[in-house]
C-alpha positions as CSV (number, residue, x, y, z in Angstrom):
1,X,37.2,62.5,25.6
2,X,36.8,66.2,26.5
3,X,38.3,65.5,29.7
4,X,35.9,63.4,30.7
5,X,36.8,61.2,33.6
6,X,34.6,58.5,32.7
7,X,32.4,59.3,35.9
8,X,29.1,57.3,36.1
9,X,28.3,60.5,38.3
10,X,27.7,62.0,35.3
11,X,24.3,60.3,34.2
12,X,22.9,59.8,37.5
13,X,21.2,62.9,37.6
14,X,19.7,61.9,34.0
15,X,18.6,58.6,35.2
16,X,17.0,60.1,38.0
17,X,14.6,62.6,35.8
18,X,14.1,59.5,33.7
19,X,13.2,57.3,36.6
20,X,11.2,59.8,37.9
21,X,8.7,60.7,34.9
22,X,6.2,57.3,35.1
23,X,3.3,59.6,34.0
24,X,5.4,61.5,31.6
25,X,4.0,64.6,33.2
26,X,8.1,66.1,33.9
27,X,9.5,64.5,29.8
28,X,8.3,63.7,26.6
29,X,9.3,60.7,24.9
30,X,11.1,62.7,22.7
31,X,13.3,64.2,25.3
32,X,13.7,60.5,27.3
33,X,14.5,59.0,23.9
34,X,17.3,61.6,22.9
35,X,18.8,61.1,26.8
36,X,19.2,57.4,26.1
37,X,21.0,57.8,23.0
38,X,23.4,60.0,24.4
39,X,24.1,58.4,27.2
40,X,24.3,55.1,25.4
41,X,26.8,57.2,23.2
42,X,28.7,57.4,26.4
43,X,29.0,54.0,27.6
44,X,31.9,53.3,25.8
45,X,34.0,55.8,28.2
46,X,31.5,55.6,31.0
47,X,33.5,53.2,34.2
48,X,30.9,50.1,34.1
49,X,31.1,46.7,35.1
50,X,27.6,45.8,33.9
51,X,28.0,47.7,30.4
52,X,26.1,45.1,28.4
53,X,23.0,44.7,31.1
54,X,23.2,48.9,30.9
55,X,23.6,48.6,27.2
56,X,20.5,47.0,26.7
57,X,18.3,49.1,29.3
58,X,19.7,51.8,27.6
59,X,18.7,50.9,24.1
60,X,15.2,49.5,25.5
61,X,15.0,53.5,26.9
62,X,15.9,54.6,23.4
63,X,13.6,52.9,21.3
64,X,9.8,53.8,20.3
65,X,6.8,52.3,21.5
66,X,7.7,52.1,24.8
67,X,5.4,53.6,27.7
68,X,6.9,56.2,30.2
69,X,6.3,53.6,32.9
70,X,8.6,51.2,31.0
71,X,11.6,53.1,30.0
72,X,11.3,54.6,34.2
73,X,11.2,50.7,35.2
74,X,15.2,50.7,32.7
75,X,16.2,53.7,34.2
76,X,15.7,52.1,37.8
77,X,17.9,49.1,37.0
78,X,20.3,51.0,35.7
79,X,20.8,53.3,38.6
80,X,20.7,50.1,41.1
81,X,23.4,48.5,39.0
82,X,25.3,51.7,39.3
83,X,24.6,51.7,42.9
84,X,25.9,48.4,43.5
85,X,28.8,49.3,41.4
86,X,29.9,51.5,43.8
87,X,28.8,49.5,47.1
88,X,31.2,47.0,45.7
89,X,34.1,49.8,45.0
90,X,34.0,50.7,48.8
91,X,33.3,47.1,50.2
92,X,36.4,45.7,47.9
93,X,38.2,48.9,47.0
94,X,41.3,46.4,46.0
95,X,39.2,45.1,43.3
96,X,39.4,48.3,41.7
């Protein structure tokens, strides 16, 4: 797609801004909402093991109603599930 490797590198820095805004003081829910979707868009290219845990945190992150602590708590898990993705990609880089 695009040239698009398929790099989880790619959302991190999205994650990060999402994980980050517990108050909401940095983004709206509009703006954390419309991230979601488009990374959840993605996930069908994106290189994840966990795609259906990721999936749902992603939707969760997506939907309405949801407080800015709640949708930082998915973003969290996501990024640690990423980040054990990629301890497990240099402990058993055969596996890959």
């Amino acid at each position: 797609m695009f040239g698009f490797d398929g790099s989880t590198k790619a959302i991190i820095h999205f994650l990060q801004q999402i994980k980050d805004n517990k108050e909401g003081d940095k983004l709206t829910h509009r703006e954390v909402r419309a991230y979601g979707r488009l990374i959840l868009n993605l996930l069908p290219v994106l290189h994840i093991d966990d795609e259906e845990q990721v999936k749902v945190l992603l939707a969760a992150i997506s939907s309405s109603g949801l407080p800015h602590y709640d949708r930082s708590f998915a973003a969290e898990q996501i990024l640690k599930l990423l980040e054990e993705q990629e301890q497990c990609k240099l402990n058993c880089p055969d596996r890959f």
